[in-house]
N, C-alpha and C positions, 0 to 999 in steps of 0.2 A: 034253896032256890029250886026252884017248879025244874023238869025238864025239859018244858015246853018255849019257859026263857034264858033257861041253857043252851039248848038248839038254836033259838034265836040268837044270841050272841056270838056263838060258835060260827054260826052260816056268815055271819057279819065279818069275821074272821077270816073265813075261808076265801070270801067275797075280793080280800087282798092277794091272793094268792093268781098269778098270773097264767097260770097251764093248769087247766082242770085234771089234767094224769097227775100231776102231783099231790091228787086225793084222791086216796085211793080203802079200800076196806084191805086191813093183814089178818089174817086168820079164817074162819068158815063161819061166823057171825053175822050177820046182813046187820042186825043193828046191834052193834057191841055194845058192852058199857061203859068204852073207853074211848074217850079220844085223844088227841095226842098231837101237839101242834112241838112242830122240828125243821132241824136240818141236820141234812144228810152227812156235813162235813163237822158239824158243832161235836166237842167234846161233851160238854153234860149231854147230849142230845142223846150220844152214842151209849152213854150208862144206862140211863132209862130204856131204851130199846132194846137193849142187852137184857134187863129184867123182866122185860115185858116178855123176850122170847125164850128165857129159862121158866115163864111161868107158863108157857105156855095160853097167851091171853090175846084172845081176838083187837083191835083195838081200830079204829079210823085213822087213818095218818095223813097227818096237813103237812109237808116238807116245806119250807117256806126259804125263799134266799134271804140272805140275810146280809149282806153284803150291798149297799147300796153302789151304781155304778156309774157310768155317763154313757149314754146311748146317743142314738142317732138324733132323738128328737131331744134331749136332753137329759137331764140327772135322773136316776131311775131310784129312787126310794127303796131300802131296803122291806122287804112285806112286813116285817114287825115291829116296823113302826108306822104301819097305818093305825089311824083311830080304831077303829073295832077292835082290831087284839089288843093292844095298849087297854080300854077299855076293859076288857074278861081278863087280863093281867092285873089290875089295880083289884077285880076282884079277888083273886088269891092274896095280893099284898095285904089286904084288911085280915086276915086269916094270921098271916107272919106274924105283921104287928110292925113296929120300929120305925127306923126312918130310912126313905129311898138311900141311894151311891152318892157319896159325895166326892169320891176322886177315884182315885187310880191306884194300884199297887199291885199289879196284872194279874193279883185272882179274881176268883168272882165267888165266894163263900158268902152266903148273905147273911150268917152268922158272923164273920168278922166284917164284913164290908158296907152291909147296908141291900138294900130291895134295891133291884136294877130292872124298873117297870117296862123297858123295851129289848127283850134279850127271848131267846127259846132255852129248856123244854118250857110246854104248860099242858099240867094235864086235867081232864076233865073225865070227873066220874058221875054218870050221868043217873046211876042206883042210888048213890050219896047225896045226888045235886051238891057237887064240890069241885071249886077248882083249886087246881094245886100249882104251886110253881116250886124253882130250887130241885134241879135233878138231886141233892140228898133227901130231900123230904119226900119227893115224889118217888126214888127206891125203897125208902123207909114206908112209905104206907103203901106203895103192891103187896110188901113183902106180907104188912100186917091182915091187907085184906085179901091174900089170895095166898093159899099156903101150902096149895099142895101145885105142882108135882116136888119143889122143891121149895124146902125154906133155907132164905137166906140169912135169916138172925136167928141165930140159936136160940131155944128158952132159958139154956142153962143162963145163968148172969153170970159168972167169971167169964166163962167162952163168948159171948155175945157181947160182953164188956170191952174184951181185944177185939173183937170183930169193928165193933163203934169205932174204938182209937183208930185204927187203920183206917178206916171210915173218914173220919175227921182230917188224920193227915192228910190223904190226898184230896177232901176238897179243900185242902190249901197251899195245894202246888200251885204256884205262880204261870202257871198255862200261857195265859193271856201274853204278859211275859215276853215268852219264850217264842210262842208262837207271828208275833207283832214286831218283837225287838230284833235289831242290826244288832249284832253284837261286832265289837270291836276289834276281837281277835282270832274268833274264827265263827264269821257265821253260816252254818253246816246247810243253811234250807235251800230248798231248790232256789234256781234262780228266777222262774218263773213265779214264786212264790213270795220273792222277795220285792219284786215287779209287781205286783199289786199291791203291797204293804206300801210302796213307797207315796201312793195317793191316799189310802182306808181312812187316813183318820178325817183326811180334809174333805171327802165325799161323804164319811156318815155326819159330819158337823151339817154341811151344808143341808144334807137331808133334812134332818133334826129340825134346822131353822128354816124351814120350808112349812115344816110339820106345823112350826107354832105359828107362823103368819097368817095359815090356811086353819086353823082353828082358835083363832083369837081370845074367843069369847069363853071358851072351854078351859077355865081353870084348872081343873085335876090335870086334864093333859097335857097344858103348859108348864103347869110343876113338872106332871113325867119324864117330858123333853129336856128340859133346863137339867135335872136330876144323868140324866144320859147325856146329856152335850158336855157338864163338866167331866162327866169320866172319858168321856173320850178326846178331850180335851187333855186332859191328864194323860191319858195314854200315848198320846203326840209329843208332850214334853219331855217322856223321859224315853222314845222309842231308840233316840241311837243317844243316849246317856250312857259313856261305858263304863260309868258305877253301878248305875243300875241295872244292866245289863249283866256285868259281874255279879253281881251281887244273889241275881235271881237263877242265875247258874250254878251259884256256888252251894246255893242253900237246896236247889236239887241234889245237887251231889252229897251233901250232906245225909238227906235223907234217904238216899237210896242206899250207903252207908248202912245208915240205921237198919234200912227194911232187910238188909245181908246179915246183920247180927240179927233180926226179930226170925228170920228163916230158920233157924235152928231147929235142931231135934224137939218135937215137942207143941211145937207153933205150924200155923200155917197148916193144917193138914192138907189141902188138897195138892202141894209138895208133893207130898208122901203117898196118893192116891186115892184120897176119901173124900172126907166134903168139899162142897164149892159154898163161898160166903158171900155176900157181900161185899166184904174186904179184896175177896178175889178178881169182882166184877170192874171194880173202880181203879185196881191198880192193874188188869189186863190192858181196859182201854186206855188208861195214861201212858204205860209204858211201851204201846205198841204208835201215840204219837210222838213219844221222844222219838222211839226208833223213826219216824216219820221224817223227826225233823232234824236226821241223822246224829244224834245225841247217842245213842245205842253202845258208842263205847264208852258210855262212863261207868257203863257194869261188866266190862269186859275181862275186867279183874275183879267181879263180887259173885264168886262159883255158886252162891246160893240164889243171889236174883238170877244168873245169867239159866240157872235152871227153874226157876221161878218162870222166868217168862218165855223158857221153851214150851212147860207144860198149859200155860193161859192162852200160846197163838193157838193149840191143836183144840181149843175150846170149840163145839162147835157155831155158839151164840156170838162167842170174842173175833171169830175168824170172820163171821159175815158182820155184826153189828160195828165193827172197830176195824177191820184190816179194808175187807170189802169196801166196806163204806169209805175207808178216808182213799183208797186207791179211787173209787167214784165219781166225788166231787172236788178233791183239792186234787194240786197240778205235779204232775209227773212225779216223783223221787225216790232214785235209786237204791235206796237206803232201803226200799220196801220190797226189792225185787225175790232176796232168797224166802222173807218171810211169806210173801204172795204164793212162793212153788212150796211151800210148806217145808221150808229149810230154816234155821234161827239162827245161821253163821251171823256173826257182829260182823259190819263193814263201819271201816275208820270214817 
């Protein structure tokens, strides 16, 4: 695609976004070749901006809310599900390949789950004329097209092969989950945080089906809508399930488990003081919004993550793209206070 109907699509894009300051140029570029539609509080969002600033890469950035809400004059649509993006989204989707979300199971792997056509990151390379969606895919090709100051996937294939698995694990930590769900027995999130969960599902449904009455005639974006209204539909059903809610607690701990044996002598080097991977980037930002959502001691007793993720807060890309940022725009939680003063005391 031309860049001339990339930019067009793009501006159609941005065109949603309600505060012009939240477009903004990052880097010393006037016209990068990158742009970059986000939020500031989204986990994939926080991966890919994390890569973008180990690579040191000028880029445009669209922060978008994403959070539909109810205002004064009524329901306020979340920006990425206006037409235009949804639109430049289905173009990345044709690129995947597969079929849209069909329910819920609180991650969002579009390798196990399915294309979720109303969701952030999406990136646009405008040298390529390409858009990209899936913050794994879209760290997967910074990496491949931009390699220096640092690369994050080895060439070696054994070492670049554990870099992928850890890759893999964590885009299938159940976030969503974790982030969305009442748990039953102890739920650790702010309570202001909890305060909005208690309406999210039923204001982005209502959005959604605003979306398609207002665009009738537009097939592809009714499929989109319909394809996102059952997931989050889905996500309503099982938010205070306290099977499921177990279930996807359990299977974190599980793996963090795991990541305390894969820590060993041998693995992991930037542990030990050497490189920074990929695998690094992905399990910095995850595990700095467990700590968010005061999870933090479930490695309180795993001496290798709990050093694991002292050495990824003092990162300087993890501290601003992941700690900064979720202090930013999600709502107060003390759980982030010693991490914030550059302290990585575990609080219960």
């Amino acid at each position: 695609m031309s860049n001339n109907d990339l930019m067009k699509l793009a501006a159609g894009a941005q065109a949603a976004i309600a505060d012009p300051a939240r477009i903004t140029i990052v880097g010393d570029d006037a016209n990068p070749r990158f742009e970059l539609f986000h939020a500031a509080s989204s986990l994939c969002s926080q991966k890919v901006r994390t890569v973008l600033l180990e690579k040191q890469l000028a880029y445009r950035s669209n922060e978008m809310m994403i959070l539909s809400s109810m205002g004064t004059n009524g329901l306020v649509p979340a920006e990425h599900y206006h037409p235009p993006y949804v639109r430049l989204r289905l173009i990345a989707g044709v690129e995947i390949g597969g079929e849209f979300v069909t329910g819920y199971s609180g991650r969002t792997s579009v390798e196990t789950e399915g294309f979720d056509p109303c969701t952030v990151p999406l990136l646009v390379d405008y040298e390529a004329g390409r858009v990209i969606a899936d913050s794994q895919r879209i760290c997967c090709y910074l990496d491949a097209v931009a390699r220096e100051p640092i690369q994050l996937l080895p060439d070696d294939a054994k070492t670049r092969a554990e870099v992928l698995h850890q890759v893999s694990i964590v885009d299938r930590i159940p976030n969503g989950a974790l982030l969305y769900g009442f748990h039953p027995d102890s739920d650790l999130r702010p309570d202001a945080l909890k305060a909005v969960m208690g309406t999210v599902y039923d204001y982005k449904v209502m959005a959604l089906e605003a979306m398609i009455a207002a665009n009738a005639e537009d097939c592809e974006l009714i499929a989109a809508y319909r394809a996102k209204i059952a997931k989050e539909r889905g996500g309503k059903s099982v938010c205070r399930d306290a099977a499921f809610q177990r279930d996807a607690r359990a299977h974190v701990a599980g793996l963090l488990k795991d990541l305390d044996g894969a820590l060993g002598p041998g693995s992991f080097p930037y542990l030990h003081g050497t490189s920074f991977s990929l695998g690094d980037v992905l399990w910095g930002v995850n595990l700095v919004r467990l700590a968010y959502l005061g999870l933090a001691s479930m490695w309180e007793e795993l001496a290798n993550v709990s050093r694991y993720f002292d050495s990824l807060v003092k990162r300087p890309s993890l501290y601003k793209e992941a700690i900064q940022a979720t202090l930013g725009s999600l709502p107060y939680s003390s759980y982030m206070d010693n991490i914030a003063r550059g302290k990585t005391v575990l609080m219960a």
